[in-house]
FILUMLUM-381217 format. One record per residue (C-alpha): residue in three letters; x negated, y negated, z negated. Coordinates in steps of 0.001 Angstrom, whole numbers, plus 500000, padded with zeros to 6 digits. Each point is the difference from the previous one (the first is absolute). Example, Ala and Ser with C-alpha at 12.3 -4.5 7.8 and 13.67 -1.06 7.14 Angstrom:
BEGIN
ALA487700504500492200;SER498630496560500660;
END
This chain:
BEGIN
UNK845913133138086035;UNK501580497771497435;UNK501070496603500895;UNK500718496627497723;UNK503783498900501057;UNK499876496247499209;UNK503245498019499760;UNK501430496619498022;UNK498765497570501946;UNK501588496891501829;UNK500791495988500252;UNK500656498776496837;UNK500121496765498160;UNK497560498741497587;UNK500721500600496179;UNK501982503347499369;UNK498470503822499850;UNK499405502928502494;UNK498807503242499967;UNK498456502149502027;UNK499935503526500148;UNK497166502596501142;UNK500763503756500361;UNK498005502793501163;UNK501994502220502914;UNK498952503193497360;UNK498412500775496788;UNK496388498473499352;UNK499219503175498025;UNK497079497865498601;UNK498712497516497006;UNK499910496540501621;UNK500115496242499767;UNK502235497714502251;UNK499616496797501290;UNK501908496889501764;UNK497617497963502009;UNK500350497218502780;UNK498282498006502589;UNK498208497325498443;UNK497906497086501680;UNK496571501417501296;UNK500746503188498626;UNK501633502888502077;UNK502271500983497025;UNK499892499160496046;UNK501065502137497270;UNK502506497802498033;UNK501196503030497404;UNK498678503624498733;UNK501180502225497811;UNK497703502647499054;UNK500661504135498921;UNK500428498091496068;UNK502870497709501402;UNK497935497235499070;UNK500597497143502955;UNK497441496985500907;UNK500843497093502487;UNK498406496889501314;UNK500126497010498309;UNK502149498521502350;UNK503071502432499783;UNK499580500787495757;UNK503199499685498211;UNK501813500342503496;UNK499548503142501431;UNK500557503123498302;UNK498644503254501690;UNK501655503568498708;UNK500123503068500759;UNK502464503168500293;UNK500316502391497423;UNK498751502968502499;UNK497344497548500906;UNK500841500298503677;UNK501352496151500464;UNK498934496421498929;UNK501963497010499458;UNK498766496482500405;UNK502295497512497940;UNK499388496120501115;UNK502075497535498461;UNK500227496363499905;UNK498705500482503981;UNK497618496869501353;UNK499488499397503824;UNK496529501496499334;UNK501270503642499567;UNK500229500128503501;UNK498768502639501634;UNK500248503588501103;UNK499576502408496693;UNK498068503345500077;UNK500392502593497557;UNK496632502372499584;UNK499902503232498333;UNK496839500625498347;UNK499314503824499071;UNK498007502423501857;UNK500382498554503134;UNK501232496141500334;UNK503623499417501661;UNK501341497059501432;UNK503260499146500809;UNK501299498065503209;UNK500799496691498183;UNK502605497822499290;UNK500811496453501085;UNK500850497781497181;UNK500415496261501108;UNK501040497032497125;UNK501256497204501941;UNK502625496985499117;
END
């Protein structure tokens, strides 16, 4: 069974970058788009990034020009770069493998506070 290792996460000040990382425990062996999502306000989790099988990558509005999802070359990990962090990036990140089967990983605490 093939698990999404999360890690990256932690206190930080407002302003600066992160990143956080997403790897699968083995090989995907499989076409597949990834995702970052979050829990949002009357929703149980939004997706704030995607990048699809063309490495083309869509966010909300409300992280555009901040966050920067990538992937791995072997397409078995996903990054999620946030910079210039606001106290409203707060939250507990899940990375989602999208292929033949959907994958999520255990999530990651991120928490932007002065």
């Amino acid at each position: 069974q093939v698990h999404l290792v999360e890690s990256g996460g932690g206190l930080v000040q407002p302003g600066g970058s992160l990143r956080l990382s997403c790897v699968a425990s083995t090989d995907l062996r499989g076409i597949g788009e990834w995702a970052w999502h979050r829990p949002a306000p009357e929703k149980q989790r939004e997706r704030v990034a995607l990048i699809d099988t063309d490495d083309t990558a869509t966010y909300i509005g409300s992280v555009k020009r901040r966050f920067t999802i990538s992937r791995a070359n072997n397409g078995n990990a996903v990054y999620l770069q946030i910079d210039n962090r606001k106290t409203e990036d707060t939250g507990v990140y899940y990375c989602k493998w999208i292929g033949a089967v959907n994958i999520w990983g255990q999530g990651t605490q991120v928490t932007v506070s002065s």
